[in-house]
N, CA, C and O atoms as a GROMACS GRO file, in nm:
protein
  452
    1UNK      N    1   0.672  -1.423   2.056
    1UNK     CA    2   0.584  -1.338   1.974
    1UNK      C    3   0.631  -1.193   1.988
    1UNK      O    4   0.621  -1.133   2.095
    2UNK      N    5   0.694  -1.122   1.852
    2UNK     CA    6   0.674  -1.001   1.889
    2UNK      C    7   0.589  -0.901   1.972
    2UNK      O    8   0.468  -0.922   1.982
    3UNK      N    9   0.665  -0.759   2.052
    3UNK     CA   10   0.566  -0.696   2.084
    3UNK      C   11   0.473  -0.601   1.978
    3UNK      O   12   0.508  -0.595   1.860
    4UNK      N   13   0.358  -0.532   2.024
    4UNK     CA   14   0.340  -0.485   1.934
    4UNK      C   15   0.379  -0.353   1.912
    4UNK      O   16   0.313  -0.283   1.834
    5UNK      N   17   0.468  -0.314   1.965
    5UNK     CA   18   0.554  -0.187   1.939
    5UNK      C   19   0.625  -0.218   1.755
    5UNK      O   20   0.623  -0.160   1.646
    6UNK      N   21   0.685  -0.357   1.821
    6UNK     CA   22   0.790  -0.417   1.700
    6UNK      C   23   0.713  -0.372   1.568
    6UNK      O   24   0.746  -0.299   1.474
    7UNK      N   25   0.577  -0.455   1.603
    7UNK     CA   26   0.514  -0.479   1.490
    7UNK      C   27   0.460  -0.369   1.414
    7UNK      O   28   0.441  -0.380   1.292
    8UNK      N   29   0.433  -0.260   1.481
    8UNK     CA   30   0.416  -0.143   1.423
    8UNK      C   31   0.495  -0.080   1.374
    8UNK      O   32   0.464  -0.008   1.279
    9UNK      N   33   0.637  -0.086   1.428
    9UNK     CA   34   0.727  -0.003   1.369
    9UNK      C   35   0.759  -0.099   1.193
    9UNK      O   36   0.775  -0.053   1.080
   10UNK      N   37   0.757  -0.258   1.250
   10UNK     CA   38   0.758  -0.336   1.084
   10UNK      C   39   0.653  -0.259   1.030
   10UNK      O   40   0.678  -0.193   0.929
   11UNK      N   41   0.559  -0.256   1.070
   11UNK     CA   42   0.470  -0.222   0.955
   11UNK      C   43   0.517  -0.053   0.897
   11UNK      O   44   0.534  -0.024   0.779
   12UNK      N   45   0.530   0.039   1.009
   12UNK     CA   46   0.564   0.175   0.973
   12UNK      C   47   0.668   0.181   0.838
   12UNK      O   48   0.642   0.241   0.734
   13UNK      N   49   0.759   0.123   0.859
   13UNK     CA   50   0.870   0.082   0.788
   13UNK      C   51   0.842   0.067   0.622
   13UNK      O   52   0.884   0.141   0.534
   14UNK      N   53   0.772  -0.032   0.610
   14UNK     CA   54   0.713  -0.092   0.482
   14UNK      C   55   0.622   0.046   0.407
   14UNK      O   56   0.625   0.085   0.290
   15UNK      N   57   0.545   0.098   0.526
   15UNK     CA   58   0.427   0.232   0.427
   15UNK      C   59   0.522   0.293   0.420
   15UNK      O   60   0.523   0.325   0.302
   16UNK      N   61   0.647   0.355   0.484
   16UNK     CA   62   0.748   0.500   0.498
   16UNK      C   63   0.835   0.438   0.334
   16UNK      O   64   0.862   0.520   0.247
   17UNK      N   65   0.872   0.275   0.316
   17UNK     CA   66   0.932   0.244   0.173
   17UNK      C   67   0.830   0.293   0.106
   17UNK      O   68   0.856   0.407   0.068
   18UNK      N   69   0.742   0.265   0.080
   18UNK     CA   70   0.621   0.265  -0.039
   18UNK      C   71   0.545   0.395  -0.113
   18UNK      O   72   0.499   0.413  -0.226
   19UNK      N   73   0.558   0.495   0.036
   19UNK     CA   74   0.576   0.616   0.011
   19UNK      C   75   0.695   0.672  -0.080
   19UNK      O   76   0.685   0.722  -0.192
   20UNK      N   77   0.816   0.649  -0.001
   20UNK     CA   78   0.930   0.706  -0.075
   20UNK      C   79   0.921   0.649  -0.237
   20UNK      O   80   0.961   0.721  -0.328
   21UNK      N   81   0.887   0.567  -0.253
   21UNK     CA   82   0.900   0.485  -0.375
   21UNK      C   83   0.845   0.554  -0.487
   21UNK      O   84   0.882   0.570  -0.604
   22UNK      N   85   0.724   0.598  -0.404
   22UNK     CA   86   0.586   0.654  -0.523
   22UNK      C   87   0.644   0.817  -0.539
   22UNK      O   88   0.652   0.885  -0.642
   23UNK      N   89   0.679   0.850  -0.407
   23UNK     CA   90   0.748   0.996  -0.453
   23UNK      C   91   0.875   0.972  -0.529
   23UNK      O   92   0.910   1.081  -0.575
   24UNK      N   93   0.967   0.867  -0.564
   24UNK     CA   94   1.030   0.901  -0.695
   24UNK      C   95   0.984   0.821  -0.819
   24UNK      O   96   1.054   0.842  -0.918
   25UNK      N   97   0.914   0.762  -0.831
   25UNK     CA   98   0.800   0.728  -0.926
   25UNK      C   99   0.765   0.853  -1.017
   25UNK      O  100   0.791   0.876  -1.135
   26UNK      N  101   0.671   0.949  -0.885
   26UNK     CA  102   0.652   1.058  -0.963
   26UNK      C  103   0.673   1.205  -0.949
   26UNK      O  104   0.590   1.288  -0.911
   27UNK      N  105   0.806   1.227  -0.990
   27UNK     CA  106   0.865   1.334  -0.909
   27UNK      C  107   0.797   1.470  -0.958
   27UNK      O  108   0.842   1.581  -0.927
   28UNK      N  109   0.688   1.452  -1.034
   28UNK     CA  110   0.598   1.574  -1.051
   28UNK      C  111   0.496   1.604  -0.951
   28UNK      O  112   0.405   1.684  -0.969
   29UNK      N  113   0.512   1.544  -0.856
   29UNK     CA  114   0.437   1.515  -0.744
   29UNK      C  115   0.489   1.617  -0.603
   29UNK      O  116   0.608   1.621  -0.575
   30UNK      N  117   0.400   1.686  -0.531
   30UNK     CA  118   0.473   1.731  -0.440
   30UNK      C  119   0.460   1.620  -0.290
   30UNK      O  120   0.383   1.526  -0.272
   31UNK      N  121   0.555   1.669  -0.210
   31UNK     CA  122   0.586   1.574  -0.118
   31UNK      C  123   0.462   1.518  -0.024
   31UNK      O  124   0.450   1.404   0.020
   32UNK      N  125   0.380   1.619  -0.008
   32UNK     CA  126   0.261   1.630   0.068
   32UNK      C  127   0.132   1.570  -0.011
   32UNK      O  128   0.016   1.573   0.033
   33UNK      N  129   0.172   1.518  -0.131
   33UNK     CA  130   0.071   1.448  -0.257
   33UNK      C  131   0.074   1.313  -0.183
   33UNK      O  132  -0.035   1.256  -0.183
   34UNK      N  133   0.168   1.251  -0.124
   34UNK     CA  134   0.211   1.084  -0.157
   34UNK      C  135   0.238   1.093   0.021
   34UNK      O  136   0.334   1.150   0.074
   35UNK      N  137   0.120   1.016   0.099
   35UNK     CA  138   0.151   1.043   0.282
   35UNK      C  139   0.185   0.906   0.310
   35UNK      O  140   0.190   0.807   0.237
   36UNK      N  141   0.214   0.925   0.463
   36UNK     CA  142   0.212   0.750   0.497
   36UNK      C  143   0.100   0.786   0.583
   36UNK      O  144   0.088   0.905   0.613
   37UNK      N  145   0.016   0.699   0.630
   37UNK     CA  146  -0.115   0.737   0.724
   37UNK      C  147  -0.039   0.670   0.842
   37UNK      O  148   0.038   0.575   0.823
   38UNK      N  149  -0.061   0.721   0.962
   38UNK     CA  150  -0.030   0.746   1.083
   38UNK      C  151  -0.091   0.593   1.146
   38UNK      O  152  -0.207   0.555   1.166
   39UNK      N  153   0.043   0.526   1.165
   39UNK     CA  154  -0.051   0.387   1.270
   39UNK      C  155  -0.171   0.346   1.330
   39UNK      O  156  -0.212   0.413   1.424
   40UNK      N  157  -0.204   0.297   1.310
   40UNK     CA  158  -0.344   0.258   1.423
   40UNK      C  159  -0.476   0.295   1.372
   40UNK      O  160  -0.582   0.265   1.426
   41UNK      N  161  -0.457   0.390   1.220
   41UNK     CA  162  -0.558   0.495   1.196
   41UNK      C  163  -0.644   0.383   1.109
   41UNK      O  164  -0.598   0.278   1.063
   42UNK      N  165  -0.759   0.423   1.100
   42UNK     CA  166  -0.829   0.387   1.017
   42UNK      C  167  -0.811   0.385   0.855
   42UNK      O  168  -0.759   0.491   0.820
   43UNK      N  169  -0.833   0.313   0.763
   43UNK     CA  170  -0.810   0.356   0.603
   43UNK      C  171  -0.691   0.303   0.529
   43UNK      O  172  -0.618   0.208   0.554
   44UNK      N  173  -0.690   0.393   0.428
   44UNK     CA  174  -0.586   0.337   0.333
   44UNK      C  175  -0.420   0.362   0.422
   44UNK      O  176  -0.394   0.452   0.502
   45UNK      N  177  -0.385   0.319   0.404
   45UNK     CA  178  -0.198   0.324   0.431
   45UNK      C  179  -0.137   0.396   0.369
   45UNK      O  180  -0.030   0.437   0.416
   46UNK      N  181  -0.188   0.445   0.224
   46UNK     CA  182  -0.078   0.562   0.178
   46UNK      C  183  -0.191   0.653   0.154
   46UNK      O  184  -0.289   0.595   0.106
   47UNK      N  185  -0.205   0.773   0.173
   47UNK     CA  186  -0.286   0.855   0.200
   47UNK      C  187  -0.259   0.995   0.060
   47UNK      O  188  -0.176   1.086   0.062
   48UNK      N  189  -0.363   0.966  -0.049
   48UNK     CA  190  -0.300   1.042  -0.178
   48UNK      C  191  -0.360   1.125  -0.185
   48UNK      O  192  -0.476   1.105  -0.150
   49UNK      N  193  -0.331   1.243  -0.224
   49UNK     CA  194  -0.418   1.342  -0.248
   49UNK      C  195  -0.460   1.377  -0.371
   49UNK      O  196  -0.395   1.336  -0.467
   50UNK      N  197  -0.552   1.442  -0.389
   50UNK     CA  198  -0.626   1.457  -0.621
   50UNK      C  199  -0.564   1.422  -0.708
   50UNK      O  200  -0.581   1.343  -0.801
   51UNK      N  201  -0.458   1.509  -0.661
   51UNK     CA  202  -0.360   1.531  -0.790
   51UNK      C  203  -0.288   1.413  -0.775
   51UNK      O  204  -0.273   1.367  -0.888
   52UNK      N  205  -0.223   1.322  -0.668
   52UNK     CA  206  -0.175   1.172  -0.682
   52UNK      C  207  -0.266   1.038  -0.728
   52UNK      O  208  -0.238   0.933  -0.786
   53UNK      N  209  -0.408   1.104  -0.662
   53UNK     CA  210  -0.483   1.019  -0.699
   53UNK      C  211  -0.508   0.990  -0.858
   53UNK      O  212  -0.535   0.881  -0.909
   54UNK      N  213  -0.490   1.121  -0.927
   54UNK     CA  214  -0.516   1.090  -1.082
   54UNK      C  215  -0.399   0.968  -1.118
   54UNK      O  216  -0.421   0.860  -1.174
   55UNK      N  217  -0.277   1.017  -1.073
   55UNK     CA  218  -0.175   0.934  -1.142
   55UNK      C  219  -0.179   0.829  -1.074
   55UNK      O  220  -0.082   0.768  -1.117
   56UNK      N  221  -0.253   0.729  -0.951
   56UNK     CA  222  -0.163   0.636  -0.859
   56UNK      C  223  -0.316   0.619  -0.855
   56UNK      O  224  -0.389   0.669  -0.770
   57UNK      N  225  -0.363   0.529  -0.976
   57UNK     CA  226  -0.525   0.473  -0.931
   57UNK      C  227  -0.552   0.330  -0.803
   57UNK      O  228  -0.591   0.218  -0.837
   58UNK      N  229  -0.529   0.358  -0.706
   58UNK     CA  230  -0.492   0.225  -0.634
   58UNK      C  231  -0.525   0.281  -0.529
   58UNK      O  232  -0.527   0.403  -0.513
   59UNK      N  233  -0.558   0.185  -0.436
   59UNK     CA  234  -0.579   0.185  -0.256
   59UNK      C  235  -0.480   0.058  -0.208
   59UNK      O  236  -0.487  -0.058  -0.246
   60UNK      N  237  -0.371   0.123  -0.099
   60UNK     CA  238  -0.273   0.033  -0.050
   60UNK      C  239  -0.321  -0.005   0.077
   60UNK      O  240  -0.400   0.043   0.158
   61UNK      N  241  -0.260  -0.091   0.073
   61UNK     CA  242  -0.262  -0.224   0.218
   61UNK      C  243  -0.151  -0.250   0.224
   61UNK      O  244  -0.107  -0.322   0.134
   62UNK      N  245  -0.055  -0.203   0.334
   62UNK     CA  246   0.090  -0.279   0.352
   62UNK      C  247   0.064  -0.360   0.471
   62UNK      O  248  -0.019  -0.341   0.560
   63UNK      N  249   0.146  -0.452   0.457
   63UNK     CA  250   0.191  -0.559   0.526
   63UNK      C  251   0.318  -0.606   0.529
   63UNK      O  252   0.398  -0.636   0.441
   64UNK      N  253   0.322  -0.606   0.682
   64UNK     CA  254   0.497  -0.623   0.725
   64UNK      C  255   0.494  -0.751   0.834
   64UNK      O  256   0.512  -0.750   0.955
   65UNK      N  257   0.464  -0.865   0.742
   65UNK     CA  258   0.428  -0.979   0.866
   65UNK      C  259   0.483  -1.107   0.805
   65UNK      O  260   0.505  -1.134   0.687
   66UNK      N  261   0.503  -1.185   0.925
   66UNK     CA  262   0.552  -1.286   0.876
   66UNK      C  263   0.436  -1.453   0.822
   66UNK      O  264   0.460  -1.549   0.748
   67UNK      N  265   0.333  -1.418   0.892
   67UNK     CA  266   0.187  -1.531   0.856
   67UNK      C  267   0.160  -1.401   0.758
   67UNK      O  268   0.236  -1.305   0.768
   68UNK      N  269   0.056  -1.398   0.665
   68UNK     CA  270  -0.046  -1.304   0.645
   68UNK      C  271  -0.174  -1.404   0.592
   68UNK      O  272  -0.170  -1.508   0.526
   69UNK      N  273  -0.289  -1.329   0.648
   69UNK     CA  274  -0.406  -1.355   0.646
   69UNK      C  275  -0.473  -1.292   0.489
   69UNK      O  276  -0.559  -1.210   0.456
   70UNK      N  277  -0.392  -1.371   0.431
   70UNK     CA  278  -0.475  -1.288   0.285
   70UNK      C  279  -0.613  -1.253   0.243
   70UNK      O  280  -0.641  -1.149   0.182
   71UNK      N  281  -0.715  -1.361   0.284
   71UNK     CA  282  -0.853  -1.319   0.195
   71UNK      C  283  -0.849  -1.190   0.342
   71UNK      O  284  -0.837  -1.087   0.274
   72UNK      N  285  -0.850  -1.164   0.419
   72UNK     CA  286  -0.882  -1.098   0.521
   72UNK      C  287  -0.820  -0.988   0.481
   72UNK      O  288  -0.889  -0.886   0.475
   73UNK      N  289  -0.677  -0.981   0.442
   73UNK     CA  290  -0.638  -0.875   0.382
   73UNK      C  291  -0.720  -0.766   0.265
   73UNK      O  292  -0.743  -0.646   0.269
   74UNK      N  293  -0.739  -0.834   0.200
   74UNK     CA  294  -0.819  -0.840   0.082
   74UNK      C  295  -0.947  -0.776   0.157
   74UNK      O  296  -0.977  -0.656   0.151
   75UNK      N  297  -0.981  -0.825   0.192
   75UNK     CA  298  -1.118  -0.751   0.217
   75UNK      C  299  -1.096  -0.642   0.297
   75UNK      O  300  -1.194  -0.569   0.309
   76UNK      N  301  -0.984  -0.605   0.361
   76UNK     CA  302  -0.961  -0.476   0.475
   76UNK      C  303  -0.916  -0.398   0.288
   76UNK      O  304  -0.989  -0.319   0.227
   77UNK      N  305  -0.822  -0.437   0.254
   77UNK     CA  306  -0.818  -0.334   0.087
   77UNK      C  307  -0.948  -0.273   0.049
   77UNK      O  308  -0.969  -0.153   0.035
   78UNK      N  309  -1.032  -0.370   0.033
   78UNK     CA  310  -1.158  -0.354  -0.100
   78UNK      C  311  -1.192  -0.261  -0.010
   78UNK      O  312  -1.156  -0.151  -0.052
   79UNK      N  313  -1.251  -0.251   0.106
   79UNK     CA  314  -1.325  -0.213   0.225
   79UNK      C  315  -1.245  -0.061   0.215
   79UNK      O  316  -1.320   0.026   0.170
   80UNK      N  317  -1.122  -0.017   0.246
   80UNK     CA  318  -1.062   0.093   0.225
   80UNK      C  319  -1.099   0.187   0.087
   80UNK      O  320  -1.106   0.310   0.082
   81UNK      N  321  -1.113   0.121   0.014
   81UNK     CA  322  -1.132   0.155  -0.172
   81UNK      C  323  -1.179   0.297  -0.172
   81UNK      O  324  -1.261   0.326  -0.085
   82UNK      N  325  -1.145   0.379  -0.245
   82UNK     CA  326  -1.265   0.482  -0.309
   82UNK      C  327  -1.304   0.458  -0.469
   82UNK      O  328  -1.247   0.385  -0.549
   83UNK      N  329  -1.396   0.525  -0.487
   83UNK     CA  330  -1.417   0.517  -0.643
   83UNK      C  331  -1.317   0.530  -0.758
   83UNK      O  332  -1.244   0.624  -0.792
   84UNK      N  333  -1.337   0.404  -0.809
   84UNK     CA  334  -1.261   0.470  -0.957
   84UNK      C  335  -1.085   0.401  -0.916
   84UNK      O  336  -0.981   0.444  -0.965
   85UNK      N  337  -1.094   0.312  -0.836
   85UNK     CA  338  -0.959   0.299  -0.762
   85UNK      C  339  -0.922   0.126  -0.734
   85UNK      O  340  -1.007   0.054  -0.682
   86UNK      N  341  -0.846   0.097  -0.756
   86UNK     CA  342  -0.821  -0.091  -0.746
   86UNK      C  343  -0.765  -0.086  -0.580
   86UNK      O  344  -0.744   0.028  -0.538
   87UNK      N  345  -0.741  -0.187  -0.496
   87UNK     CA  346  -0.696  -0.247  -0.431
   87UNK      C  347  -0.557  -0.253  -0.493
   87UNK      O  348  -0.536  -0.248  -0.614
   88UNK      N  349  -0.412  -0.271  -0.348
   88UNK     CA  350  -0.337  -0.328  -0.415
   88UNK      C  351  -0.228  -0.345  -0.270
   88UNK      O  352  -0.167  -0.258  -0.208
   89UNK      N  353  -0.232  -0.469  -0.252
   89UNK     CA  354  -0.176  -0.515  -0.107
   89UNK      C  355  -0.007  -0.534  -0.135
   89UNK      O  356   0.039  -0.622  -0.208
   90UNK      N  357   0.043  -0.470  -0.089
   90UNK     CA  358   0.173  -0.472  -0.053
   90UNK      C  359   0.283  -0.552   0.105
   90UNK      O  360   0.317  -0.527   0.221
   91UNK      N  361   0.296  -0.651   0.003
   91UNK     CA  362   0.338  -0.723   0.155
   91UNK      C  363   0.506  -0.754   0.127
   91UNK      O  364   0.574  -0.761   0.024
   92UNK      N  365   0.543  -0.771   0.313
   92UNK     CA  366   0.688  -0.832   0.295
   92UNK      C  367   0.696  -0.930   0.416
   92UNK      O  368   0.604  -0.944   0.497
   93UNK      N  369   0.817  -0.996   0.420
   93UNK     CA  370   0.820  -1.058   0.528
   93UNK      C  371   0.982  -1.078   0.581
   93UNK      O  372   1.051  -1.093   0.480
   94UNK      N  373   1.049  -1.081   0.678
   94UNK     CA  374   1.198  -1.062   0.723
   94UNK      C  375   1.249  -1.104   0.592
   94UNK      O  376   1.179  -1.182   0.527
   95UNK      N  377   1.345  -1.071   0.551
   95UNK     CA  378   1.492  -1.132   0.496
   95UNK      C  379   1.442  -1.157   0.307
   95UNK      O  380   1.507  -1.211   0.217
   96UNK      N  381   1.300  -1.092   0.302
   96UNK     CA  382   1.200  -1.096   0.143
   96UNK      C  383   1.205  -0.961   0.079
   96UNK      O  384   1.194  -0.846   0.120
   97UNK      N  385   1.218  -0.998   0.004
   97UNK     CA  386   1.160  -0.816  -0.065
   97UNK      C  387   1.001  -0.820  -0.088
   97UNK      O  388   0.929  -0.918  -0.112
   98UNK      N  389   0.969  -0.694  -0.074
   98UNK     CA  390   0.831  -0.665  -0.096
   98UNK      C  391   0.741  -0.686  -0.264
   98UNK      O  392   0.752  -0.640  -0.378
   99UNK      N  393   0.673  -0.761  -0.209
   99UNK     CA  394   0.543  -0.825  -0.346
   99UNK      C  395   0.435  -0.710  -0.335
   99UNK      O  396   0.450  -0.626  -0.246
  100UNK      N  397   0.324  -0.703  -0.425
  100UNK     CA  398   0.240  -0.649  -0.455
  100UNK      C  399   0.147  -0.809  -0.467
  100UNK      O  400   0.191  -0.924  -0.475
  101UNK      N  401  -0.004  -0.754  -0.464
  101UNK     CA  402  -0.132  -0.838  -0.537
  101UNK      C  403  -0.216  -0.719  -0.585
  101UNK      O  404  -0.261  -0.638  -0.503
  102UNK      N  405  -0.234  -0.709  -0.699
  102UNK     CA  406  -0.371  -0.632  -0.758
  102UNK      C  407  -0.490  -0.692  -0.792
  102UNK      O  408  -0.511  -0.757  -0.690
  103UNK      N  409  -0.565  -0.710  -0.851
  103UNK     CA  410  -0.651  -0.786  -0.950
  103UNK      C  411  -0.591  -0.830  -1.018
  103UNK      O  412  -0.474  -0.793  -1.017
  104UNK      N  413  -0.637  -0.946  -1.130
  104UNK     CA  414  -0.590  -1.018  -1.209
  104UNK      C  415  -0.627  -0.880  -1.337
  104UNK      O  416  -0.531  -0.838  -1.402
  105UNK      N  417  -0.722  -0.841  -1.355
  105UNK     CA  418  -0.776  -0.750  -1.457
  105UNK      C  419  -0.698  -0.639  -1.466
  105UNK      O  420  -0.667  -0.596  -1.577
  106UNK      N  421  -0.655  -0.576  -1.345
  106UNK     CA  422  -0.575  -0.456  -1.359
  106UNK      C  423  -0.396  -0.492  -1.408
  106UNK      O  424  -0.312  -0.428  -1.472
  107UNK      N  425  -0.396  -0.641  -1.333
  107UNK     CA  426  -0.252  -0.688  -1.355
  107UNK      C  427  -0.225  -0.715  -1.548
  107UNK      O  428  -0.118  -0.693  -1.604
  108UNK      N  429  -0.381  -0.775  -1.632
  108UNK     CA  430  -0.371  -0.777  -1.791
  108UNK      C  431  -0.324  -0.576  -1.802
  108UNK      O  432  -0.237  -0.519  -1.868
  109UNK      N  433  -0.394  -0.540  -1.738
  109UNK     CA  434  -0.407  -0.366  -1.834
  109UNK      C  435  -0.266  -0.332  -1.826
  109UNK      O  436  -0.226  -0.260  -1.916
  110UNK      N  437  -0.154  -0.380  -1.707
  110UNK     CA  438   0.002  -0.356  -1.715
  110UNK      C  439   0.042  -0.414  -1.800
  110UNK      O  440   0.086  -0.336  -1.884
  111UNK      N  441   0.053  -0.546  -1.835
  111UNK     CA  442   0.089  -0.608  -1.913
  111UNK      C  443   0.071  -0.641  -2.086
  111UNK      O  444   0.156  -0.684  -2.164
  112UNK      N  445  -0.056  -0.608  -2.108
  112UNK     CA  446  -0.115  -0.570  -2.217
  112UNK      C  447  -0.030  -0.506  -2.334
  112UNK      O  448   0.047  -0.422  -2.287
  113UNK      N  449  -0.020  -0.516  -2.461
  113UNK     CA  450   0.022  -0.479  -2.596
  113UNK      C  451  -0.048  -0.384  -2.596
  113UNK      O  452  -0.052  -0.310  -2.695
   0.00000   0.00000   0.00000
């Protein structure tokens, strides 16, 4: 069993991608808009500020594991939420590239004509 040093740094890893990602996503964004939240902490995992929040309507959950406990996940998301804002769990696992889950409702409004 990993220690949990390991496991934190997997997980660090995954919010430090997801961050970088969203800062070139939206490079109208300043750097200090789009955070990674600090291990161990309570809350969302990417930590947005107003002005990200308008553009990046979502509350993240990363996950850097190899089981994951999904409905449990899911409910640590919803539970994180602020207003006006979806859930949206970001997971990976060794040797995978990283998936997303949103809602099914928010996943029609991407896809949508």
């Amino acid at each position: 069993m990993p220690s949990p040093k390991y496991s934190k740094a997997k997980g660090r890893k995954l919010q430090n991608l997801l961050r970088d990602l969203l800062r070139v996503a939206f490079p109208s964004l300043e750097e200090d808009d789009v955070k990674s939240q600090t291990m161990g902490m309570p809350g969302e995992d990417i930590v947005l500020s107003p002005a990200a929040r308008r553009k990046i309507p979502y509350s993240f959950e990363c996950k850097n594991v190899e089981r994951l406990s999904f409905w449990a996940t899911v409910e640590q998301c919803e539970n994180n939420c602020k207003d006006e804002v979806s859930p949206a769990i970001v997971v990976k696992k060794n040797r995978k590239n990283p998936m997303v889950a949103i809602p099914l409702d928010k996943f029609i409004e991407l896809i949508k004509e």
